[in-house]
C-alpha positions as semicolon CSV with decimal commas, in nm:
position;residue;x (nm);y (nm);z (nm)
1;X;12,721;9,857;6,672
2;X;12,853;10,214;6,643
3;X;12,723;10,481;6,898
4;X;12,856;10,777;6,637
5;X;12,625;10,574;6,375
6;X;12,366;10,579;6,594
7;X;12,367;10,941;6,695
8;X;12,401;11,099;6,403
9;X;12,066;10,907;6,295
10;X;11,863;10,968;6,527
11;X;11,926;11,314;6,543
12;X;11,811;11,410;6,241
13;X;11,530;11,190;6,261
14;X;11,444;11,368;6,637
15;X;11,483;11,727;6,429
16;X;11,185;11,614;6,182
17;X;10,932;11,596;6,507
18;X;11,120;11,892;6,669
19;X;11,293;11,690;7,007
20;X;11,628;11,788;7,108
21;X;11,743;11,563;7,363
22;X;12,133;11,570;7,494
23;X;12,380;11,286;7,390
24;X;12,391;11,117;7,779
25;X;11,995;11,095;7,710
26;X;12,087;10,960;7,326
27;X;12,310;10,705;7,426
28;X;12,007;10,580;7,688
29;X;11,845;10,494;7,345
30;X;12,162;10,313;7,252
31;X;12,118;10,090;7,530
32;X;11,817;10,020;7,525
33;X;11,807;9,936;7,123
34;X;12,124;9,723;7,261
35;X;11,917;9,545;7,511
36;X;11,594;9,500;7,314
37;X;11,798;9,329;6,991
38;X;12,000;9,100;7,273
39;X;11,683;8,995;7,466
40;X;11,477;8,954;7,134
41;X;11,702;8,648;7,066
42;X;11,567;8,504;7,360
43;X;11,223;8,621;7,389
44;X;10,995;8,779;7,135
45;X;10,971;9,157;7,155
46;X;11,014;9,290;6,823
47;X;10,960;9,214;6,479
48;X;11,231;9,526;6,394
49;X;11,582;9,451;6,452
50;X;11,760;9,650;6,228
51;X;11,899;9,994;6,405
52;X;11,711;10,255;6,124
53;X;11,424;10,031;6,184
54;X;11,462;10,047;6,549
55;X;11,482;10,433;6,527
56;X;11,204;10,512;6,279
57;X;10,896;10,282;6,407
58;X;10,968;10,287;6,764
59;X;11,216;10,555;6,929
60;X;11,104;10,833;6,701
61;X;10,727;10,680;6,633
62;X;10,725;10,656;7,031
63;X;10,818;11,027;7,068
64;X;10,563;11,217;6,772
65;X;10,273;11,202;7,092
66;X;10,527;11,374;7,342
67;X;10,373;11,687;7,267
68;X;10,075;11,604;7,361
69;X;10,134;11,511;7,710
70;X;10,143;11,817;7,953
71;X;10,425;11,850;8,180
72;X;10,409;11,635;8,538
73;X;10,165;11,419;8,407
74;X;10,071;11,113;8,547
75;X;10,109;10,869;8,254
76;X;10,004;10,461;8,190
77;X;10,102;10,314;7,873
78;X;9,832;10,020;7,807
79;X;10,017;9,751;7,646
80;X;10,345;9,810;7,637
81;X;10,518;9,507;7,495
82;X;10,869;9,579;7,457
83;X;10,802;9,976;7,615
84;X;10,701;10,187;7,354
85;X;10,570;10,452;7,353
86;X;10,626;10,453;7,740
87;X;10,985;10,392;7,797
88;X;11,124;10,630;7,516
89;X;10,876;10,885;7,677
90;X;11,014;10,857;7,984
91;X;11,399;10,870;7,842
92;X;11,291;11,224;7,670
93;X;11,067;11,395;7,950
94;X;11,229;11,367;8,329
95;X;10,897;11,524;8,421
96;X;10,652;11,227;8,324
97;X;10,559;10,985;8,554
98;X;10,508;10,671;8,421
99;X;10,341;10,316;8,463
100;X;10,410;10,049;8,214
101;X;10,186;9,778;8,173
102;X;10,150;9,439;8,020
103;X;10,018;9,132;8,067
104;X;10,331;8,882;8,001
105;X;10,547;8,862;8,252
106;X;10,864;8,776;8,033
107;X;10,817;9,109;7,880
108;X;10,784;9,305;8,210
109;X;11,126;9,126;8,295
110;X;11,258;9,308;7,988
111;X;11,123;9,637;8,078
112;X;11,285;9,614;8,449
113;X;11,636;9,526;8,334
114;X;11,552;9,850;8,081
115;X;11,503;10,063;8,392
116;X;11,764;9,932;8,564
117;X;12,045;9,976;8,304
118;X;11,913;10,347;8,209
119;X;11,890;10,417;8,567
120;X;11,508;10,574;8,498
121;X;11,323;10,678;8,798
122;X;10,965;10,747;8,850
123;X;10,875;10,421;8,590
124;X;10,737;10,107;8,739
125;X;10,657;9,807;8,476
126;X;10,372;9,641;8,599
127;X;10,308;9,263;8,482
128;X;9,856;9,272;8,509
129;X;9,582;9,325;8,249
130;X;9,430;9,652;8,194
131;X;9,090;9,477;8,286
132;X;9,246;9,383;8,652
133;X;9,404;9,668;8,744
134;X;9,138;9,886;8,584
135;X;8,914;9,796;8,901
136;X;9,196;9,876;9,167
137;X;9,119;10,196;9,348
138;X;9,470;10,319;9,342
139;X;9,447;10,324;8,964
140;X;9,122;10,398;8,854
141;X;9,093;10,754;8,754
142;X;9,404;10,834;8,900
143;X;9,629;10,906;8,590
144;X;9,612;11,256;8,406
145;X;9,700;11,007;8,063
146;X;9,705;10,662;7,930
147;X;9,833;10,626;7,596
148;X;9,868;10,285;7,381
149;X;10,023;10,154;7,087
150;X;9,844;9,908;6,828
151;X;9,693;9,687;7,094
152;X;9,357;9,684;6,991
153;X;9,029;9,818;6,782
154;X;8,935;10,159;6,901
155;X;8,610;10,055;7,073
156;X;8,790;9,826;7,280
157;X;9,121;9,970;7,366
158;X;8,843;10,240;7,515
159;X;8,715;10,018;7,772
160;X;9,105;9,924;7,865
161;X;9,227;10,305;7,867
162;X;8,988;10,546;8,009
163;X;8,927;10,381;8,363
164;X;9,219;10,458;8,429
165;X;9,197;10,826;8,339
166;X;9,103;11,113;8,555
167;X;8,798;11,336;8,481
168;X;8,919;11,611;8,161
169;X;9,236;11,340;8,147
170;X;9,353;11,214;7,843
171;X;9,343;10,908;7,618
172;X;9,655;10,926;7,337
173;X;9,543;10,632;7,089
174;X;9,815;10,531;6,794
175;X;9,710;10,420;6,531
176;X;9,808;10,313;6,199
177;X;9,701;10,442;5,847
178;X;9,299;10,354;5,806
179;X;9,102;10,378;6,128
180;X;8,791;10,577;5,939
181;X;8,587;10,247;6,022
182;X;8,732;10,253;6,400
183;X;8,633;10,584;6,483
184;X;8,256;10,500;6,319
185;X;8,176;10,210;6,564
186;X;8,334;10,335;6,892
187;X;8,037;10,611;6,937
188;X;7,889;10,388;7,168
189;X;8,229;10,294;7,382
190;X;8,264;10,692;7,432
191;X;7,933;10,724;7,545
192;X;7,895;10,456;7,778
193;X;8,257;10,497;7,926
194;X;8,261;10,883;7,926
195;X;8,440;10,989;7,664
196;X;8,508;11,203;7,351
197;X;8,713;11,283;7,033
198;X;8,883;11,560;7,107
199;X;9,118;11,560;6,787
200;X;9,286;11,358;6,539
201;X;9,631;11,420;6,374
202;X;9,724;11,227;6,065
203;X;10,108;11,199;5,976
204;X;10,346;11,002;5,772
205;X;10,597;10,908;6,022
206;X;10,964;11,075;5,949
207;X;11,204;10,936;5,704
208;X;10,889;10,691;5,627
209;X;10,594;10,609;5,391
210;X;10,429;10,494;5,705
211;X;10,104;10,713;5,746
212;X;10,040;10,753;6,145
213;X;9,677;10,867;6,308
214;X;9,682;11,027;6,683
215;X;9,344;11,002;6,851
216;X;9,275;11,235;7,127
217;X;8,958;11,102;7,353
218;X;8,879;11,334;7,643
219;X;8,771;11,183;7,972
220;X;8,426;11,390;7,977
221;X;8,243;11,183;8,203
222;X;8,285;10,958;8,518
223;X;8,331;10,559;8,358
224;X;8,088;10,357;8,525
225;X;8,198;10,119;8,799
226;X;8,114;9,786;8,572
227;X;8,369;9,893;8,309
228;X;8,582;9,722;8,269
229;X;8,400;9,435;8,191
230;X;8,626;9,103;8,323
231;X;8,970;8,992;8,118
232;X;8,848;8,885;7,764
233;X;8,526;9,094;7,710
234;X;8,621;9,375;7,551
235;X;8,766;9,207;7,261
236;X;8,487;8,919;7,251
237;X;8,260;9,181;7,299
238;X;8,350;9,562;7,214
239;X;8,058;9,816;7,269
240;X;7,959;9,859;6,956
């Protein structure tokens, strides 16, 4: 695969969301689009091989919430699968710190070779469930962010984000194109785990027909100690 292919795409599909990164931090993204398509053969990770693919709907789809992480923040990304949004984060902003975590440990292989190869530092990939580690005292309210990428139904991706989110911290929720019926039934998730729709931003992704939602949930309110509910719950039974 051609690097000089490979940079000149993705830098005019950065300029659309307005990220100028250097070309030592663009050919990071080489190898890591090298290393995803080379363990994907083994292991599966991605759906998306191809490299405009790779650079639309998850280097550049993985970057459109960057500006809506302050600077120094303490981040967890909630599901991260193959590392998105969390690893291309963490390739753009030096300043983020950031947790990765998922609950197969084949992927969380994937993500440390990742942070090996790029040489990243302040990143750990952490193989648990958000439920588990929810309940540890040296992550529950401790992170200034969590952010997640199509893991689950608004109501119950609540319950696995904002435990882990610091009073006026931050949930970043992506979401896809129709999520009018999401946002109706999680009233009751944001009031029983202390939170609140702070925004939404609608978008079609660059380059794309793809229409993209940001939801912005404010951590208003302490969550209390039974949340999370035990590995399974949420989804078998969201508060609705």
């Amino acid at each position: 695969m051609d690097f000089e292919i490979f940079k000149k795409e993705i830098f005019s599909k950065l300029a659309d969301i307005n990220v100028e990164l250097s070309e030592s931090k663009i050919r990071q993204f080489f190898t890591y689009m090298e290393l995803l398509i080379e363990w994907n053969k083994k292991i599966n990770l991605t759906a998306i091989v191809e490299m405009t693919d790779i650079i639309d709907k998850h280097f550049v789809d993985s970057l459109t919430i960057s500006q809506y992480l302050k600077e120094n923040s303490r981040v967890i990304d909630v599901g991260t699968g193959a590392g998105f949004p969390g690893i291309p984060l963490k390739i753009a902003r030096d300043d983020l710190q950031i947790d990765l975590l998922d609950s197969l440990n084949k992927r969380v292989n994937f993500l440390n070779e990742v942070i090996n190869e790029l040489q990243l530092k302040n990143i750990n990939a952490i193989h648990s469930r958000a439920e588990d580690e929810g309940i540890k005292s040296e992550k529950r309210e401790k992170y200034d962010i969590a952010v997640s990428r199509a893991v689950a139904n608004l109501p119950v991706l609540l319950e696995y984000l904002l435990p882990f989110v610091k009073l006026n911290g931050t949930c970043v929720c992506m979401k896809g194109a129709n999520i009018e019926e999401e946002v109706k039934s999680s009233k009751n998730a944001l009031k029983e785990l202390g939170g609140e729709i702070e925004a939404i931003h609608k978008f079609n992704l660059p380059g794309t027909d793809a229409t993209r939602n940001i939801i912005i949930v404010k951590k208003i309110a302490n969550t209390p100690k039974k949340y999370p509910r035990k590995a399974g719950t949420a989804s078998k039974n969201p508060l609705i």
